[in-house]
N, C-alpha and C positions, 0 to 999 in steps of 0.2 A: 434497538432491541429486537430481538428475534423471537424469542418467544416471551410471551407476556404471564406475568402472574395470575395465577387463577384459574389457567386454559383445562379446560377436557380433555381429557386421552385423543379424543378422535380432532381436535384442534391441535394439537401436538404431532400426530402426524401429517395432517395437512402440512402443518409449519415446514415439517420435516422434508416432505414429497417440494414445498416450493423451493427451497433453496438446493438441494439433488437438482431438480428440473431447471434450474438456472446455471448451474454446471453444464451441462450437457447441450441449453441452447448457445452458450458463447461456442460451444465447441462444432453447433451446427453450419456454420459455415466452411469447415473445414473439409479439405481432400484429404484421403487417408495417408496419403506421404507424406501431409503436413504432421499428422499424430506424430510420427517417432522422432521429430527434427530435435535435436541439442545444439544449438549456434554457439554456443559459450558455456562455462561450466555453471556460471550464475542462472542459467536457462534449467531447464527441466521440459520433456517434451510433453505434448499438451497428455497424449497417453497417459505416463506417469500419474501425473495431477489427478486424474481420473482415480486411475487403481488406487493411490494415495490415501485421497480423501473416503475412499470407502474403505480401506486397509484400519484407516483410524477405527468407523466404527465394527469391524468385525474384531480388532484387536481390543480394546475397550470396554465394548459393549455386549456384544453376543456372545464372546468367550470366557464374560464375567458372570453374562447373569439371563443368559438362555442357556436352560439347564439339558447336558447332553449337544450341545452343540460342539460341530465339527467345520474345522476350515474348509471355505470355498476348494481352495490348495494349499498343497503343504507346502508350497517355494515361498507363496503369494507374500507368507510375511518377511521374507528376505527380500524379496523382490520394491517392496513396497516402503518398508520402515525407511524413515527419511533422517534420524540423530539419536533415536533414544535407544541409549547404550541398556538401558534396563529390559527391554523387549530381546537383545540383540544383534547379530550381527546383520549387514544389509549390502546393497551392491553401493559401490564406491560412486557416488554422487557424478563426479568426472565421467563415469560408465553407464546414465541412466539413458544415453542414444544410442548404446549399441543392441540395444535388444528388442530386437526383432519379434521375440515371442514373451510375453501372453500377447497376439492379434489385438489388435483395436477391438474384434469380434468379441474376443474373450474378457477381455476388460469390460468391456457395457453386458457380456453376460455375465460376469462378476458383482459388478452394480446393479443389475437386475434383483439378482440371487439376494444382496444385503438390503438391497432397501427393503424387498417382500417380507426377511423374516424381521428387519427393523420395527414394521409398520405393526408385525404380530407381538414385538418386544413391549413396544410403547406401550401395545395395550392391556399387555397382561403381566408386565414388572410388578413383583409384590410392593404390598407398600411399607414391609421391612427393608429394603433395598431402594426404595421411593425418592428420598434426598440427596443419594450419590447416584445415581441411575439418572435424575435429571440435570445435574448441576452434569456431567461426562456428555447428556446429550446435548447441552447449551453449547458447552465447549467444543463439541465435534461438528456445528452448526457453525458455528464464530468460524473455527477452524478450516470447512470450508470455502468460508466467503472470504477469508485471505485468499487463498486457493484460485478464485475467484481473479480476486485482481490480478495475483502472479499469474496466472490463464494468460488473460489481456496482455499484462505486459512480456511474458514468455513469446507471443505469438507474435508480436508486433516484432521482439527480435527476431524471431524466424523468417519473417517474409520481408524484413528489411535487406538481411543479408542475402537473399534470391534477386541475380539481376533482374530477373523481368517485373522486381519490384509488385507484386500481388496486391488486389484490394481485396481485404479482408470483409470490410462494411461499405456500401456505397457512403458519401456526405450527404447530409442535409444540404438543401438547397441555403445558401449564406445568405444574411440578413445584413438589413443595412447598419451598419452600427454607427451610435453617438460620438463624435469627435474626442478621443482621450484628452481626459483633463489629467494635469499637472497630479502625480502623487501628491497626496496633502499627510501631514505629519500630525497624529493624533498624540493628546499626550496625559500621560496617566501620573496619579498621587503613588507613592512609593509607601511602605510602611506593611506591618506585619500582617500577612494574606494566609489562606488557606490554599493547598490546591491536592489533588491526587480524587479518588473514586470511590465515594460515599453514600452510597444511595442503592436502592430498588435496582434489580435488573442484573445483568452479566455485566463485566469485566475480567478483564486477564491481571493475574494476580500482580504483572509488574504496574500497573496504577493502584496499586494499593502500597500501603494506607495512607492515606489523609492525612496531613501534615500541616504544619506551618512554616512559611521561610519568610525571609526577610530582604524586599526589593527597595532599592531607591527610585529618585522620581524617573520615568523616561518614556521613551516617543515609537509610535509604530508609526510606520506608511500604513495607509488604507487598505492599500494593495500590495498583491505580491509584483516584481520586476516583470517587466514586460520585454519582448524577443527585442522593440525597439530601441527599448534601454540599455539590452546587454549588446548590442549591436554598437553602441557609440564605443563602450566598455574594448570591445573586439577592434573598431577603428581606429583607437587613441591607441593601438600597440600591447592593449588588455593583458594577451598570451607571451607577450615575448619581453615584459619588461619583469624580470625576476623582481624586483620591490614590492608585487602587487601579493606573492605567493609565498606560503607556506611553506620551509625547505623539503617535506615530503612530499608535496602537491606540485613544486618546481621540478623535483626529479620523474615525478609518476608525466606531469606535461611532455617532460625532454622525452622523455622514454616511449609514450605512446604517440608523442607525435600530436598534442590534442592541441587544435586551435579554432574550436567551436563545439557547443552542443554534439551530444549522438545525434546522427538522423539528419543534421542539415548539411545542405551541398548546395555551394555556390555554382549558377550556372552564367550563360551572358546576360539573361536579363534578371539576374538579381538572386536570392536567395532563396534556397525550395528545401522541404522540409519531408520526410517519411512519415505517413500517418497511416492508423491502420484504413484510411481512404484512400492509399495512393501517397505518392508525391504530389506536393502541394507547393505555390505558392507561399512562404511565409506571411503570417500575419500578423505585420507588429505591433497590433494591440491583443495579443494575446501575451501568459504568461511564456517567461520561457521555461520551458522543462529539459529534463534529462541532461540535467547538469550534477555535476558531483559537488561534494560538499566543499572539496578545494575550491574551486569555480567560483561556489558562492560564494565563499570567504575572500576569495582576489576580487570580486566584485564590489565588496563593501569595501575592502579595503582601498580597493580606486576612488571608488565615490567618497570615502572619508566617513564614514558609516561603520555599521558593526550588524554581526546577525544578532536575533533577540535571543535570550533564553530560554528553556521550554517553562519556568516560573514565571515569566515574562508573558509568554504567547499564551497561556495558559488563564493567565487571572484576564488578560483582555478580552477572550474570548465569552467571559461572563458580561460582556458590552457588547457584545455582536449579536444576538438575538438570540432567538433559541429554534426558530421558524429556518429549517435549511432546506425546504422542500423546493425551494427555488433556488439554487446551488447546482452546480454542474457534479454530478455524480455519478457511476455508472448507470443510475435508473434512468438517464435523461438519453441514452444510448447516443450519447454526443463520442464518447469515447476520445476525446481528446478536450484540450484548454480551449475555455471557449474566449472568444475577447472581451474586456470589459466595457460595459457598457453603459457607465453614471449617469443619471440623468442630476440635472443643479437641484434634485433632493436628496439626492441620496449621494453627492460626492464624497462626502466628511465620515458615513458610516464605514465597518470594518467588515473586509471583506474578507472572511479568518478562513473558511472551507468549502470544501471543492477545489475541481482544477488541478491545482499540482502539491505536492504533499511539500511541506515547507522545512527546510533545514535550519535549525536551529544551532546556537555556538552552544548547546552542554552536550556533552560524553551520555552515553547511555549505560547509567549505574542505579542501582539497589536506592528507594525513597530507605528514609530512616524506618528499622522496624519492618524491613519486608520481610516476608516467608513465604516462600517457593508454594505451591501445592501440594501434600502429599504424594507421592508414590512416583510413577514412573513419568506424570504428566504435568511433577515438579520439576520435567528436562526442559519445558516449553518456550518457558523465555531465563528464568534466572541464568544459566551456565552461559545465555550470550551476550553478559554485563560486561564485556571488554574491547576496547577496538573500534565498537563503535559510535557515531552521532544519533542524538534524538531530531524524528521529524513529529510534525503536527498536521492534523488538520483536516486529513484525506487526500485522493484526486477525483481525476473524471473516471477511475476506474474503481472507486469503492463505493460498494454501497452502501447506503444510504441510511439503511438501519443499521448497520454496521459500524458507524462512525460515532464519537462524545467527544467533547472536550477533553477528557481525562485520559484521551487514547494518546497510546506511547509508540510510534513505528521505529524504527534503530535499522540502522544498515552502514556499511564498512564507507570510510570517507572518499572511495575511487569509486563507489556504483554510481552508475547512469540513468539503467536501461527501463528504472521506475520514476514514472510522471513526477522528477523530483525538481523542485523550484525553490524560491525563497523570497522574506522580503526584509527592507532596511530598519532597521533599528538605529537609537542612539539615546545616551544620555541625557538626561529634560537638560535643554537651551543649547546643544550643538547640533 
């Protein structure tokens, strides 16, 4: 939760000024030729992301309800609008690296401009206006702490695709870590559960409402799969035995040629990994990530296993604690999976978030009884109910306050290039 019940005007722009100011330091290690990069169309250059997240609130916010206000620029909201066909028309997504202009310069004097008269909005929004004025500024907050992650992981494609391979962040110095114990299989009573987003605080309308459904008995691993374990997966002929794959994931394979993770490359002594530290070493007690949801699924399917449902991951996660502050999230500026490291007390507990965001077997569709948000900012998530998978849980690139149980990510079953992992599920006694 980002902003708390109760807060002062002048607490509210603090909140405000800290997550802006957290935008701007992921982007502080950047050269300005990194700003405009687009590797791929799933990318966005870190620029954009910039102008974006401020476009939200001059579009939203100060052209709602700062009265007499005038765009930064008149393009900005073409330039900027990223799907909502309600605002209008915008540059073609495919096209957001060819543009050279607004300067990097003029983007942070852009964001300059919104935060200044933001910080004047918050504290003088009537209090007729008061309850849709905050719930647009939760949401433009939420809003850019995705933004946030896609940062992270936009950048990481960036400088992957550069041969001289760039370090973005030095690594921490590596720690010794505890010899990986054997996944262990936890196992849960079946029967009629509650799940979805009920309570005090923000949420984005697609965890709403709170529902009931109906699970039989079954089993999580501990953990999510480890590089180790997708590594036998890869040995045993994983990529090239068409039985282990999906017939759309078999063809996306043959066609892209995939026979391992993004990011990794075998050299002579062994397998080495792109992080935003460089090239690395593999480490295989880490999770593996930046796998697609085929991958996952040929994964379980090898092993004889099955991925969980998000009803599934979701009621377990009411066993896993509620304490995540020791969790690998962007606040730990680990920026990548860290290993795990059980000690014989804690082998059997669940290790539901952080690390790599978890692909789940359900479709991403409407809870029973959902209703979009009013207005133009009901474009947000409802229209992207089709196509694709639910994940869970977070990674090492979201923060912290930014993550619930009830959180809902969804992305198309070919993406990669987000800290995407998973872990095995199956039916109680198989």
């Amino acid at each position: 939760m980002i902003l708390k019940p109760n807060s002062s005007r002048s607490e509210l722009v603090e909140s405000y000024k800290e997550v802006r100011q957290k935008t701007e330091e992921l982007c502080a290690p950047l050269q300005t030729e990194d700003y405009v990069i687009q590797s791929m169309e799933d990318v966005s250059p870190p620029k954009w992301h910039l102008g974006h997240t401020t476009w939200f609130f001059e579009t939203f916010l100060l052209k709602n309800y700062s009265h007499g206000y005038q765009p930064f620029h008149p393009l900005f909201g073409f330039i900027f609008n990223s799907y909502y066909e309600t605002i209008g028309d915008r540059v073609a997504r495919a096209n957001r690296g060819l543009l050279s202009r607004p300067t990097v310069k003029d983007v942070y004097e852009f964001r300059a401009r919104i935060d200044s008269r933001m910080g004047e909005l918050i504290e003088s929004a009537s209090e007729r206006d008061w309850n849709e004025f905050y719930f647009l500024l939760d949401l433009g907050l939420n809003h850019e702490q995705q933004h946030q992650e896609l940062l992270i992981t936009d950048i990481k494609n960036i400088l992957a695709i550069n041969p001289l391979k760039p370090v973005y962040k030095e690594a921490a110095p590596p720690q010794k870590p505890n010899p990986l114990s054997p996944a262990r299989w936890i196992p849960f009573e079946g029967g009629v559960v509650e799940i979805g987003f009920d309570g005090a605080g923000f949420s984005f309308d697609n965890e709403r409402p709170r529902h009931r459904v109906l699970l039989n008995d079954f089993q999580l691993q501990n953990r999510a799969v480890t590089n180790g374990e997708y590594l036998d997966f890869m040995n045993d002929n994983g990529y090239s035995d068409f039985r282990n794959w999906l017939s759309e994931g078999w063809t996306i394979l043959s066609e892209r040629n995939w026979k391992h993770p993004l990011y990794w490359e075998l050299k002579e002594d062994g397998w080495y990994a792109m992080t935003l530290s460089g090239v690395r070493k593999l480490d295989l007690n880490e999770p593996v990530c930046h796998v697609s949801y085929f991958e996952a699924d040929a994964y379980a399917r090898w092993a004889g296993k099955r991925l969980p449902t998000e009803e599934e991951w979701e009621h377990a996660s009411g066993f896993a604690g509620t304490d995540l502050t020791k969790r690998n999230f962007m606040d730990s500026g680990r920026l990548h999976p860290a290993p795990y490291r059980f000690s014989n007390g804690d082998a059997s507990s669940l290790h539901l978030f952080g690390d790599v965001w978890e692909w789940t077997s359900s479709a991403y569709l409407p809870y029973p009884g959902f209703s979009p948000e009013p207005g133009a900012v009901g474009e947000y998530n409802g229209k992207f109910m089709s196509n694709q998978m639910i994940l869970r849980g977070g990674s090492c690139a979201t923060p912290l306050n930014h993550i619930r149980p009830t959180y809902r990510n969804f992305f198309q079953t070919d993406k990669r290039w987000q800290f995407t992992g998973f872990r095995l599920a199956s039916d109680s006694g198989k």
